[in-house]
N, C-alpha and C positions, 0 to 999 in steps of 0.2 A: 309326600303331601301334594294337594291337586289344586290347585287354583286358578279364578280367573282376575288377569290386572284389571282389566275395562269390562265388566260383567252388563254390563248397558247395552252395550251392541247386541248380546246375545237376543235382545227384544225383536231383533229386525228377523231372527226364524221366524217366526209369527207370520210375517209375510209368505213363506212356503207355501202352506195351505191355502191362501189366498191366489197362489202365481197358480196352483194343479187347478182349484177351481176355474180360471180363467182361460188357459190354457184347453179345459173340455172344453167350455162354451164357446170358442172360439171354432173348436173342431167340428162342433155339432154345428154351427151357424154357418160353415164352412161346408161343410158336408148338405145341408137344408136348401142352401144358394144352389149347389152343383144340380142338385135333384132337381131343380124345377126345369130346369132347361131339359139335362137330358138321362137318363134310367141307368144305374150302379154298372150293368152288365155291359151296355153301351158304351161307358166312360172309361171302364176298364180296359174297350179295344182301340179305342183313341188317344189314352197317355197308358202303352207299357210298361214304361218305364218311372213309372211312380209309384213309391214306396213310403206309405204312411207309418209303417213298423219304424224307416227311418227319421221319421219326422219327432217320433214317443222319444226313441232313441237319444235325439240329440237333446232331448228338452230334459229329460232326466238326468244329462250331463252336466247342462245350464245350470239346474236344480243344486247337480253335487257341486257345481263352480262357486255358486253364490251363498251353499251354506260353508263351505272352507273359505271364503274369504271371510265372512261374518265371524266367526269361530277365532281365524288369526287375529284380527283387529280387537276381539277381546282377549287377544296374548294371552293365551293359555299359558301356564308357569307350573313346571312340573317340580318337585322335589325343593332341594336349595341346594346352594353352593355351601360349600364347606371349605374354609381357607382359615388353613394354617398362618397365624401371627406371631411373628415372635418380636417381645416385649424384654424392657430391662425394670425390673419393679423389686418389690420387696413383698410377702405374705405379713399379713396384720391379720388377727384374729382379736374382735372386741367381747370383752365379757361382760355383759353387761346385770348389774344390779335390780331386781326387780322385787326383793321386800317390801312388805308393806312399808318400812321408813324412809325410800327412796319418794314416797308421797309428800312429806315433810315440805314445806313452803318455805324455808329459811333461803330458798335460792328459789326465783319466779319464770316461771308457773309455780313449777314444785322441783323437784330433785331428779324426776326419771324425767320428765318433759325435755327440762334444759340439757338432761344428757341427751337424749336422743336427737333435741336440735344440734347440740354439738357433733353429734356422730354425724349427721346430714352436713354438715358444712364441712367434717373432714374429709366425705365422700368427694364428695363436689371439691376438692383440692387433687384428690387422684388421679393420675389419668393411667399409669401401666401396671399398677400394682394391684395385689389381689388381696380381696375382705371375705372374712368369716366372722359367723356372731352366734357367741354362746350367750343364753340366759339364765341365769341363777337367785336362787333363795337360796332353801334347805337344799334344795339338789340341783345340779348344772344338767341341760342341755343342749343339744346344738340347735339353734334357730337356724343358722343359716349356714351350708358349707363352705370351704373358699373358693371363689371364684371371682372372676372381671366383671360381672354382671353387678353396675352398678346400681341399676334401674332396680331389680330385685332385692336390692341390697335395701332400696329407699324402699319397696312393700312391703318387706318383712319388718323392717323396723317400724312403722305406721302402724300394725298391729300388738306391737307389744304391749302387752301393762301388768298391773302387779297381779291377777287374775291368771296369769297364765301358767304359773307355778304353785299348784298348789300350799305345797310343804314352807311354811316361814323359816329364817334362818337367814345365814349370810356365809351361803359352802363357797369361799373363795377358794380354798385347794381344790375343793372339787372342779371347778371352772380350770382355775391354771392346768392340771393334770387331763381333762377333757380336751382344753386348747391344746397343750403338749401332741396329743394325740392326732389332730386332725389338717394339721399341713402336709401340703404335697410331698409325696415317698420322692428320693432320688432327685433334688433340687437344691442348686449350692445357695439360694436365694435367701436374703436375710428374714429371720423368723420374725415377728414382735406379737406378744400379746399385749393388748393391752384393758388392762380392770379399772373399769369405771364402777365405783360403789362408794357407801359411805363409811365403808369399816365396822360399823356399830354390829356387833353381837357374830364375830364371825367364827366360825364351825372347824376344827380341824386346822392341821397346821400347815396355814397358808405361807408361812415365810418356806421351811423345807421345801414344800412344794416348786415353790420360787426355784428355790436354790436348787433343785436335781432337773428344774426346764432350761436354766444356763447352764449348766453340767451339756446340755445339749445343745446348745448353741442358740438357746432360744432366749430373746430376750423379756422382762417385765418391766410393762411401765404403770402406774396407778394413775388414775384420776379418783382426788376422794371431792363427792357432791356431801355439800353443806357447811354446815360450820362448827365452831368449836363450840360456840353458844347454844347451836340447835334449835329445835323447833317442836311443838305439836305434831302426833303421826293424825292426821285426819282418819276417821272411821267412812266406810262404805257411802256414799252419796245417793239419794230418792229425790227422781225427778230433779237431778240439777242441784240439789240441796245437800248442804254437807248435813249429817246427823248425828256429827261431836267430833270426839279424840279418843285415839282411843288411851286406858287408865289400864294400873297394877290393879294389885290384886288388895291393894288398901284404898284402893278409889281415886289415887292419885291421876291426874295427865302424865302421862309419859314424855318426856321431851327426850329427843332422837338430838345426837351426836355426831357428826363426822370424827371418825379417827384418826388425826394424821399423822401418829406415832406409829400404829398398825401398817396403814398403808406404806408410808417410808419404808420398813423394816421390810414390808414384802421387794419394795421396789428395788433396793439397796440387795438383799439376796437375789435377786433376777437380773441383775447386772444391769439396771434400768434408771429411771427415775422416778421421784413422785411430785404431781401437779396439783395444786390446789386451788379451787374453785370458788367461786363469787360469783355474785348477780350478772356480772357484767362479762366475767371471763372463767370461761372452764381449761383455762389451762392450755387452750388449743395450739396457738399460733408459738407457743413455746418447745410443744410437742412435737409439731410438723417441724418445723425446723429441728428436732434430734432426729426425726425419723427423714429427713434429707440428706443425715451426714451421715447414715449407716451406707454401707457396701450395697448395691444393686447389681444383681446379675441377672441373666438372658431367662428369661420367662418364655417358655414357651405354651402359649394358647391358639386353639382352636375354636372360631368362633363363625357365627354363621353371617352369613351377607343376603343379597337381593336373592330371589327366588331365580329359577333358571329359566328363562323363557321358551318357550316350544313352537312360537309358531308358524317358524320357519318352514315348519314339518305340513304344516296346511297349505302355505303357499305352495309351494311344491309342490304338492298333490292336487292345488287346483290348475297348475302351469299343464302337469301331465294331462290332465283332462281336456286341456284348452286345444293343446296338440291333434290330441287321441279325434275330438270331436272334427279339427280340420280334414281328416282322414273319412269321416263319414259325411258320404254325399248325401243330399236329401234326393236322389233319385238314383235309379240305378244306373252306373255305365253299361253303356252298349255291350263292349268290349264281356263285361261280365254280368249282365243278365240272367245267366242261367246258375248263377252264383246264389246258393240257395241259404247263406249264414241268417240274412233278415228277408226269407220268403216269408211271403204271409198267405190266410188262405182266405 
């Protein structure tokens, strides 16, 4: 990849066309003066040894001198550096809940907001370890793969919402058995997932699942958003406006649940814990401190830094020309007069 650091300078080429224009009229106005006095053929046997061919010469030099230095000063930066880091971290993979009951306002905003601010402020605690993020309803996928890349970590989450999943549901095996799957091959570095959801209505057998991801050394932790009491699932929003709750199939409101029987049970077969959440606290600062006291080992990442600068390469090439150009006389030596590299005719 090709770039320039200081792309501003580049303005001053502009001036080029302006130096070649000047540089004629100079010549012409010069040649105009000589003529009045005395005639081309006359003047020719009175300076031999002047060479206007070398005059073109050096100014075209001038020309290549002051566009490589224009050029360097806008640090042309070719590629990037690529620098091996190695880190001592741990792999977390967050699964996170996006049913529509994760809408539910029993925890403010709602359920997926405050998770997701949580997930932002556990970012923002990390510094060597590496995040992955699954999202789940009825079926898990990967939002985002593991890596260091915190920054990306905060994009992708800033687009999530319950939209992105079509299929309703709560596949928490499908998540843990997806998370299972996508930590780095050949890394002695501690695994964790962890599930942020509310439990309610969930799909498949999450605790096994649990149980055969510590089978591999992987660990499960839950966060359940909500409460035991629950809340209304809000229906679709127009124009900013909520447009109900949504109801059974006897016309009832639906009041949404956190599970934190379910969730334990997962947590407990994943060799893990479960954290429960409130207005004020999702469990965090309880968590990070477990995930402080697991094993950290040597991570090793690859990561990119500054661009590589090039325009050393322009200096240099205006230095040879600075040389080359002292070498060209603007008349001919005596000596080599008959030296016919810049005769003209």
């Amino acid at each position: 990849m090709f770039r320039f650091a200081n792309s501003t300078y580049l303005y001053l080429l502009f001036l080029i066309p302006l130096l070649i224009a000047l540089y004629i009229l100079l010549v012409h106005l010069q040649r105009k003066a000589t003529l009045k006095f005395v005639n081309s053929t006359f003047f020719e046997l009175l300076m031999p040894l002047r060479s206007p061919l070398r005059n073109h010469v050096k100014f075209i030099i001038f020309l290549f001198v002051f566009a490589s230095l224009i050029v360097a000063l806008a640090r042309p930066q070719f590629g990037s550096k690529l620098k091996e880091v190695k880190r001592e971290g741990i792999e977390i993979i967050i699964a996170l809940d996006v049913s529509r009951s994760m809408l539910a306002e029993d925890i403010k905003p709602n359920r997926l907001e405050r998770a997701k601010q949580a997930i932002i402020a556990l970012i923002n605690r990390m510094q060597d370890d590496k995040i992955g993020m699954i999202i789940f309803a009825g079926d898990a996928y990967t939002q985002l793969p593991i890596t260091t890349d915190y920054i990306s970590a905060k994009i992708f989450l800033s687009n999530i919402n319950t939209e992105i999943v079509s299929k309703q549901g709560t596949a928490i095996a499908s998540a843990i058995n997806l998370g299972a799957k996508s930590f780095t091959q050949d890394t002695e570095a501690s695994k964790v997932i962890v599930v942020i959801s509310d439990g309610e209505n969930h799909e498949g057998d999450a605790v096994e699942a649990a149980r055969l991801a510590a089978e591999k050394g992987i660990k499960i932790y839950t966060i359940g958003m909500g409460s035991p009491t629950g809340a209304p699932v809000p229906l679709s929003r127009s124009g900013g406006l909520q447009t109900g709750f949504l109801k059974d199939r006897q016309g009832e409101v639906v009041i949404s649940r956190m599970d934190p029987t379910m969730l334990s049970k997962i947590a407990a077969a994943g060799d893990g814990e479960f954290f429960g959440a409130s207005s004020g606290n999702v469990g965090l600062s309880q968590f990070y401190n477990e995930l402080n006291s697991l094993n950290k080992s040597e991570i090793e990442t690859k990561v990119y830094s500054d661009y590589d600068d090039q325009f050393h390469y322009f200096i240099l090439f205006a230095i040879f020309l600075l040389i080359t150009d002292i070498f060209i006389l603007e008349r001919k030596s005596r000596y080599f007069k008959n030296f016919t590299l810049f005769k003209h005719k």
